[in-house]
C-alpha positions, 0 to 999 in steps of 0.5 A, spaced: 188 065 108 183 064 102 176 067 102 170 070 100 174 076 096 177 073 090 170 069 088 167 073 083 173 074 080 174 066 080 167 064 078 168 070 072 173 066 070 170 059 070 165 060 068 169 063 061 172 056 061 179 058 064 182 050 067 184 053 074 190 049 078 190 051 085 196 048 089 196 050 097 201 047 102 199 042 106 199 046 113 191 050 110 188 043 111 188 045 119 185 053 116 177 051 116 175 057 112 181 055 106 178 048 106 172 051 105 174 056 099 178 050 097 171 046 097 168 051 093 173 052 087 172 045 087 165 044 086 165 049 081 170 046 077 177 048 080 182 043 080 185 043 088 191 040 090 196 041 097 203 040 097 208 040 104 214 045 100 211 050 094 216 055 090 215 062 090 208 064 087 206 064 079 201 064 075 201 062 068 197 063 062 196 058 056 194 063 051 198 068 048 200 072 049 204 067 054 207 069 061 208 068 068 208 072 074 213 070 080 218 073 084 219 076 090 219 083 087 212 082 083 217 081 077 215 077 071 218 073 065 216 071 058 215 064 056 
């Protein structure tokens, strides 16, 4: 599920002092190799957490210009 791809882009934005929250259901905890990843996030600052049901993926940003990015469609909304 998760890997090594995203790495560079999220030590670039940790090490930038972005906060990220990472939620994943609760079913990657049996994908060895997205506890891995998860185990890395967290050794570098991320915070991680399951749930056993998520909503349709978003991603929220705090500074302006605020948004978010959801949706089946890819679609966004402004906050």
């Amino acid at each position: 599920m998760a890997g090594p791809a995203g790495r560079p882009d999220n030590e670039a934005l940790l090490a930038r002092g972005v906060t990220m929250r990472t939620v994943y259901l609760d079913s990657v905890r049996k994908d060895r190799a997205t506890v891995q990843h998860a185990e890395w996030l967290t050794g570098l600052g991320c915070e991680v957490r399951t749930a056993p049901a998520l909503p349709l993926r978003m991603l929220a940003l705090r500074r302006p210009p605020t948004g978010a990015i959801g949706g089946k469609s890819g679609a966004g909304w402004v906050i």
